[in-house]
C-alpha positions as CSV (number, residue, x, y, z in Angstrom):
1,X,-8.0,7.5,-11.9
2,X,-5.1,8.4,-9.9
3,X,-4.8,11.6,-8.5
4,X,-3.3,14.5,-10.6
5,X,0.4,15.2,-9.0
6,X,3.6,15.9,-10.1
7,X,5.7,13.5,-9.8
8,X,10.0,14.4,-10.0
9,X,10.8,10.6,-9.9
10,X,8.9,7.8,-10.2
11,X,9.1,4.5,-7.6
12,X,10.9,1.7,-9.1
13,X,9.7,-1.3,-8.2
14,X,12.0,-3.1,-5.4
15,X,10.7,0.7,-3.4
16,X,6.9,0.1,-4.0
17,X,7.3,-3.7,-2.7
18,X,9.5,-2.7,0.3
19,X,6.8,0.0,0.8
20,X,4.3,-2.8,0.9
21,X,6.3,-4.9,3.0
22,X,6.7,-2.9,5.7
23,X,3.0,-2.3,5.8
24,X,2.1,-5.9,6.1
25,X,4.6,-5.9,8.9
26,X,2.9,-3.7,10.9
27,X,0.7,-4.5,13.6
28,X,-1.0,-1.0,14.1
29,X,-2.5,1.3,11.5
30,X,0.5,4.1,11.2
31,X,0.0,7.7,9.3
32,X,1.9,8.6,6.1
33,X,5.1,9.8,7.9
34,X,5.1,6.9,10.6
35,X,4.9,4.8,8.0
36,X,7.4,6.5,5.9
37,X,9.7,7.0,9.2
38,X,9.3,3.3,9.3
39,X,10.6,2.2,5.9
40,X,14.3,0.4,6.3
41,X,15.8,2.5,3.4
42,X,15.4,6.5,2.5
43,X,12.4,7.1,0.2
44,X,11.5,10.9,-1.4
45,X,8.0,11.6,0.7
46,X,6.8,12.7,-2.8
47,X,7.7,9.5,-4.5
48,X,6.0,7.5,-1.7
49,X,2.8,9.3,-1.8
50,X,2.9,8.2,-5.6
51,X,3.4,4.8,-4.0
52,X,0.5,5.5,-1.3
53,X,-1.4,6.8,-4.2
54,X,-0.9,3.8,-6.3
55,X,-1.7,1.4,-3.9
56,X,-5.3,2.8,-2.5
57,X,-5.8,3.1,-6.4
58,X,-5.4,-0.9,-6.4
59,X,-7.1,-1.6,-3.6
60,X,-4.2,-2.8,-1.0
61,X,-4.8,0.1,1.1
62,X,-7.2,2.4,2.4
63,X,-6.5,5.6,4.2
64,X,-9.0,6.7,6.7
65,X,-9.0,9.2,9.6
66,X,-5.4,9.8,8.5
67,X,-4.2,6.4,9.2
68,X,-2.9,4.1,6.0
69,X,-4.4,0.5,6.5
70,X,-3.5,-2.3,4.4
71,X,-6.5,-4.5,3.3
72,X,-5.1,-6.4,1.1
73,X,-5.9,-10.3,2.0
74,X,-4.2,-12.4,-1.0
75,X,-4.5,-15.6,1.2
76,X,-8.4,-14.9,1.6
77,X,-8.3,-14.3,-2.0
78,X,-6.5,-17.7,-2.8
79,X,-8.5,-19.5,-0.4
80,X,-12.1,-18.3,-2.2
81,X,-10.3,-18.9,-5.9
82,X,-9.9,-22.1,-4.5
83,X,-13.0,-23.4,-2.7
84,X,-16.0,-24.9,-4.5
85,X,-18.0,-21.9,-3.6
86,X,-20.0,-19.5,-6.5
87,X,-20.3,-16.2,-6.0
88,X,-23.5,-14.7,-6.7
């Protein structure tokens, strides 16, 4: 369940995949307001944290020690859909 916030505008789309962008980007593991800072267009920091919030909820990120890590691997994921292996 996502957390309980609320939220004055919700992310369209186009912002929660430039969001995601910009984390795959990244070669170090940036806080929320680097990684805010970072994004190429203006964001509300309360709409991205519903973005930050949706995307740990899904799995894509993790944030640990105050530092937002993407985990996402949908190459990995392709690459094990596609083998001959079974997982047990």
């Amino acid at each position: 369940m996502m957390k309980s916030r609320q939220v004055l505008h919700y992310p369209r789309l186009d912002t929660v995949l430039m969001v995601e962008e910009t984390m795959q980007g990244t070669k170090e593991w940036p806080t929320k307001t680097e990684l805010w800072k970072m994004l190429p267009k203006q964001v509300m920091y309360q709409t991205f944290l519903v973005i930050l919030d949706y995307l740990e909820q899904s799995n894509k990120i993790v944030i640990k020690n105050k530092q937002v890590i993407w985990v996402w691997d949908p190459k990995g994921v392709k690459e094990y859909l596609d083998s001959s292996l079974i997982a047990r």
